[in-house]
C-alpha positions as CSV (number, residue, x, y, z in Angstrom):
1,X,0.0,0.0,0.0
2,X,3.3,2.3,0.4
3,X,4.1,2.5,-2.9
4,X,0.7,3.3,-4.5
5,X,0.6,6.1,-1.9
6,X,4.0,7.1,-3.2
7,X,3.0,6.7,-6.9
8,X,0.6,9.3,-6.0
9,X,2.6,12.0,-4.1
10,X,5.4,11.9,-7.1
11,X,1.7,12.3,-9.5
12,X,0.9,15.1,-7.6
13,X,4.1,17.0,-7.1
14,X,4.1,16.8,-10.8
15,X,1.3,18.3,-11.7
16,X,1.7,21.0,-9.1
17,X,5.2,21.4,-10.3
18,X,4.2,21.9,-13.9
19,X,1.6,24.6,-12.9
20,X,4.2,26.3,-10.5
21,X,7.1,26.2,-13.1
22,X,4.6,28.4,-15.3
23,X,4.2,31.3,-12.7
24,X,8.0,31.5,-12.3
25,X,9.2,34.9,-13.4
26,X,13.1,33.9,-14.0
27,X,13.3,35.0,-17.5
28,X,16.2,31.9,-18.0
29,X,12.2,29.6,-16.9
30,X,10.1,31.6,-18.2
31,X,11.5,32.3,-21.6
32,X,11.6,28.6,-22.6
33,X,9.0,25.7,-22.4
34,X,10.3,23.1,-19.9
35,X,8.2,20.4,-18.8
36,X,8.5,18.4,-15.7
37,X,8.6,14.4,-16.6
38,X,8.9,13.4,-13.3
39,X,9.1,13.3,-9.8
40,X,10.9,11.0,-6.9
41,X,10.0,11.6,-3.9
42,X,12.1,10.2,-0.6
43,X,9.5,8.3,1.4
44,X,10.5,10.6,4.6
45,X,9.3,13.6,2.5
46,X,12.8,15.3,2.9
47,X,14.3,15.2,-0.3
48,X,12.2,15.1,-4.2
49,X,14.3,14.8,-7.2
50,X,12.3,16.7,-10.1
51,X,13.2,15.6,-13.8
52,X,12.6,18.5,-15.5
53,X,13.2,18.5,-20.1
54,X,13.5,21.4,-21.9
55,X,12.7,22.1,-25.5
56,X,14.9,24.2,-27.8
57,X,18.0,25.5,-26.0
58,X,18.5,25.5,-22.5
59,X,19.9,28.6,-21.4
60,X,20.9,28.7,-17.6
61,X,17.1,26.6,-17.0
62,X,18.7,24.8,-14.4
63,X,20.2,28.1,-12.7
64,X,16.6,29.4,-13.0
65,X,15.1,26.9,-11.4
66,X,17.7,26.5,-8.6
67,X,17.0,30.3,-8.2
68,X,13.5,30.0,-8.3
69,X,13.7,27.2,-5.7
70,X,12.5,29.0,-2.6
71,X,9.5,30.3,-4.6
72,X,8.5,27.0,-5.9
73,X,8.6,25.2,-2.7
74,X,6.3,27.5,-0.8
75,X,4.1,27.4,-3.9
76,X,4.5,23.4,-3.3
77,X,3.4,23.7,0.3
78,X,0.5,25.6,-0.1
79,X,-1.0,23.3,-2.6
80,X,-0.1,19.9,-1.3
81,X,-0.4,20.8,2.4
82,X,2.2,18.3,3.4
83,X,3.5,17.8,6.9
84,X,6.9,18.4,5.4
85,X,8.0,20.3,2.4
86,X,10.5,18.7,0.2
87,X,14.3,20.0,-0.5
88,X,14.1,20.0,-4.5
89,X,16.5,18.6,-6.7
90,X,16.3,19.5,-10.5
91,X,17.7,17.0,-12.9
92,X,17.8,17.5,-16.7
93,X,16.2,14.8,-18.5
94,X,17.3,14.7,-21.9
95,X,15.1,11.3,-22.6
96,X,12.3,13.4,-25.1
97,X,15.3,15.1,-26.3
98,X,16.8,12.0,-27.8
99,X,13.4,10.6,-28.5
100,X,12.9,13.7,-31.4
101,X,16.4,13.2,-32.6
102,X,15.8,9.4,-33.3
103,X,12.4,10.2,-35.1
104,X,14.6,13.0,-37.1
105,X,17.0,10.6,-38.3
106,X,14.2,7.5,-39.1
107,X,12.3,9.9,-40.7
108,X,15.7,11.2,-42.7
109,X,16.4,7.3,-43.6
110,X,12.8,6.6,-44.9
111,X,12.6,9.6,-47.0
């Protein structure tokens, strides 16, 4: 029963997260279109590891978001209303990334 209770507090700090991440007013977040692809959680609630992609170029999104941390937690807090507010980690996911390049090059073998 843990786990599915996990599965959904890493659900719903993602979708809270992609919401929050759109009211950020760091130009080096708000000037691109990131997307948060997941969450991990530590079953204390201490720590959350966010895996964040970004599409296009990604100009200093990580130094945005570390900047923007402080914001986006108390955001967090309000809407979950958790006992304990995680310390958030941002991690670059470059798996969608990767994903488009591969379809590029199929698509450049087909045609």
């Amino acid at each position: 029963m843990a786990g599915h209770r996990q599965d959904k507090l890493n659900n719903a700090v993602c979708l809270e997260l992609a919401a929050i991440i759109r009211e950020v007013k760091d130009p080096r977040v708000s000037g691109t279109f990131v997307s948060i692809v997941g969450a991990n959680v530590s079953p204390d609630l201490s720590t959350a590891r966010i895996f964040y992609s970004v599409l296009g170029k990604d100009e200093g999104v990580q130094k945005g978001l570390v900047s923007a941390t402080g914001f986006i937690r108390s955001e967090l807090a309000k809407r979950l209303n958790l006992r304990i507010t995680p310390k958030l980690t941002f991690v670059r996911d470059n798996n969608t990334e990767r994903a488009m390049e591969i379809s590029q090059i199929l698509k450049n073998i087909e045609g």
